[in-house]
N, C-alpha and C positions, 0 to 999 in steps of 0.2 A: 507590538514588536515588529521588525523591517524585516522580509524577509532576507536569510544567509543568501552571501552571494553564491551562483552555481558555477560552477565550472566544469566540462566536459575533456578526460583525458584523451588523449591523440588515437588510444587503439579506440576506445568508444565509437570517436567522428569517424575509422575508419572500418568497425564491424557494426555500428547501427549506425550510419547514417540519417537523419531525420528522429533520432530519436526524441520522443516528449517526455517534459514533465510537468505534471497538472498538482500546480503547489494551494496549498489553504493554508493559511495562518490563522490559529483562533485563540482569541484572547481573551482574561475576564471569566475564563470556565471555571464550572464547577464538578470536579469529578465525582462520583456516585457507583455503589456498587450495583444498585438495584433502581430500577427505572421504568415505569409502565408506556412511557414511549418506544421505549426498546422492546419490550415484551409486544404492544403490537406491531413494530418492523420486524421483527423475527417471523412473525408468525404472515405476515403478507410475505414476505419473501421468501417463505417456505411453499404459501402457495405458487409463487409467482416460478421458481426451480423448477419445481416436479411440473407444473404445466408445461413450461417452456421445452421440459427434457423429456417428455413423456413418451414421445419414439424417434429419438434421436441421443444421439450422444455427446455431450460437450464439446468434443474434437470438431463435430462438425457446425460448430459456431465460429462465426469470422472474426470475432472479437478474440476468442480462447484460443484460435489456430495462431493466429496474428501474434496473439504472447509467445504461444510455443516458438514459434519463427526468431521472434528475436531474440530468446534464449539459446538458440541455436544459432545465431550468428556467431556469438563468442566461444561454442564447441559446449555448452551447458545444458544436458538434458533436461527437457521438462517433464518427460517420464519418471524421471529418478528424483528428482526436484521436483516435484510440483510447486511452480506458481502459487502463490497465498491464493488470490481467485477463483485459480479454479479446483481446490484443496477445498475451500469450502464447499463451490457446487456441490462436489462429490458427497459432502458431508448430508448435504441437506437430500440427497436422488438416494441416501442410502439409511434416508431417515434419523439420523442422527443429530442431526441440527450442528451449534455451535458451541465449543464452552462460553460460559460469561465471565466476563473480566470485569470494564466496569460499562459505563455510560460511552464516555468517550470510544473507547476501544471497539465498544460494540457497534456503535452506529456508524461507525467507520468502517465497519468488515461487514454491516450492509448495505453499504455505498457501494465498496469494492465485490462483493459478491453480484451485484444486481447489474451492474453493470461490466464486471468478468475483467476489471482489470485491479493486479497486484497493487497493494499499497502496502506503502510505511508509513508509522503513526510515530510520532516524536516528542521529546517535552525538547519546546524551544530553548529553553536555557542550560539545559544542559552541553548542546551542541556548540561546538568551538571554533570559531574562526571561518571559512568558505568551505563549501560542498563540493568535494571532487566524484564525479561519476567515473566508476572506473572499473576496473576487473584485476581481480585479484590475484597479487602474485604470486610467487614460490612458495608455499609452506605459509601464507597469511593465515589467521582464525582471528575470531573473536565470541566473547560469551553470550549466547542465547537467551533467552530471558525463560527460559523455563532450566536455563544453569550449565546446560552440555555444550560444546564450544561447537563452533561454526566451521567447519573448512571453508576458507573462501577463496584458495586456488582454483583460477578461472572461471570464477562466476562473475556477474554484473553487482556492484556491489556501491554503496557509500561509503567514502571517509572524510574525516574531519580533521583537525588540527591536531590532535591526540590518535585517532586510529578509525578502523572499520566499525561503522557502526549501524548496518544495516543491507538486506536486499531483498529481493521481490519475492523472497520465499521465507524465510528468518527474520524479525529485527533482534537488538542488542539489549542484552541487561542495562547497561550505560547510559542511554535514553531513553529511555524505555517508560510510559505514562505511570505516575504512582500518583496515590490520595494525595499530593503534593502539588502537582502539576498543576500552573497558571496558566500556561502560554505554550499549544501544540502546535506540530507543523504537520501535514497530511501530506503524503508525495503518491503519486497516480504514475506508475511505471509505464510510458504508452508507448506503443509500435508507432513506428512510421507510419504504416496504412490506417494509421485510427484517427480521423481526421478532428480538427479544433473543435467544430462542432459538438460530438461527442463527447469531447472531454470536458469542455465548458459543462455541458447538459451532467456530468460525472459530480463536478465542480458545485455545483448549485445545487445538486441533491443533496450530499453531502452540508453543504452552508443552511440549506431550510432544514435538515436533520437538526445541526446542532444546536440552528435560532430555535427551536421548535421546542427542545430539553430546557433553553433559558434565554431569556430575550435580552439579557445581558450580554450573552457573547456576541464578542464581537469579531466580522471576518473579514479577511481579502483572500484574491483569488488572483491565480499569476500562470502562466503557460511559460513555460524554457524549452529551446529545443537546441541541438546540436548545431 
């Protein structure tokens, strides 16, 4: 499938300026609840947390500040929100690790964990028409995928042709990956200061993760910016 077209709303272009997104489209998958490839990326990037964090605190990594910043461009605390990113660090320095969902879901929150930037994981056909990056109005919500609704007044947020369906802290019941799912989309929320480099390098971790689970899937890889 061709990736949705992006579009970026006028307050975006004017509270992130340079904003990225580091898109994957994977197709041909097969969803799974249990998976011994995941079982060992868990366990390397549990090592790989606590080493990294081991007298320092997430805050002071360039990658995880850099998110904070552009959550605070549009007035949306990352204290209060935590960032999906860095919501797991925390998970794995406090020994907790992560819940498992399935294959997809998880290899993807050890992309975005290991390299500390937020993502959205998606079922491609569920999503409707062009991707508007935007921030959220008056009194917007939408439903959570664990069921509790979303405020999305004033956050960085996705919508689609039907409504809100995602953000760098939340995604939606609506799109949301089930045993169903053929055809994902993976979206890599980047700051301005996080240069192509990095996110390609995000990009291809992620793409060897999923070739790795099945040599059947099949990917592309796209950079959008503001």
């Amino acid at each position: 499938m061709k990736f949705p077209a992006i579009i970026f709303s006028e307050i975006i272009k004017q509270k992130i300026p340079g904003l990225k997104l580091g898109l994957l489209s994977a197709t041909k998958i097969r969803v799974k609840k249990k998976s011994v490839i995941v079982d060992a990326e868990f366990e390397k990037l549990d090592r790989f947390i606590n080493e990294k964090f081991k007298s320092i605190p997430p805050s002071a990594d360039e990658v995880v500040s850099a998110v904070r910043r552009m959550y605070r461009r549009i007035g949306w605390e990352p204290t209060r929100y935590r960032p999906s990113s860095e919501a797991m660090i925390r998970r794995f320095i406090k020994n907790i690790g992560l819940y498992r969902i399935n294959n997809l879901v998880d290899l993807g929150n050890v992309a975005s964990a290991h390299f500390h930037l937020p993502m959205g994981l998606y079922d491609l056909e569920k999503i409707k028409g062009e991707i508007c990056i935007d921030v959220g109005g008056e009194e917007e919500s939408y439903q959570g995928i664990s069921k509790e609704i979303i405020h999305a007044t004033g956050k960085l947020i996705l919508r689609d042709e039907i409504s809100i369906f995602g953000n760098p802290t939340a995604d939606s019941q609506r799109t949301c990956i089930s045993p169903e799912t053929k055809n994902a989309l993976a979206l890599f929320f980047t700051p301005p200061e996080i240069d192509d480099a990095y996110l390609n390098e995000t990009l291809s971790f992620l793409k060897k993760l999923y070739q790795s689970e099945s040599s059947e899937v099949e990917v592309q890889l796209s950079i959008q910016r503001t």
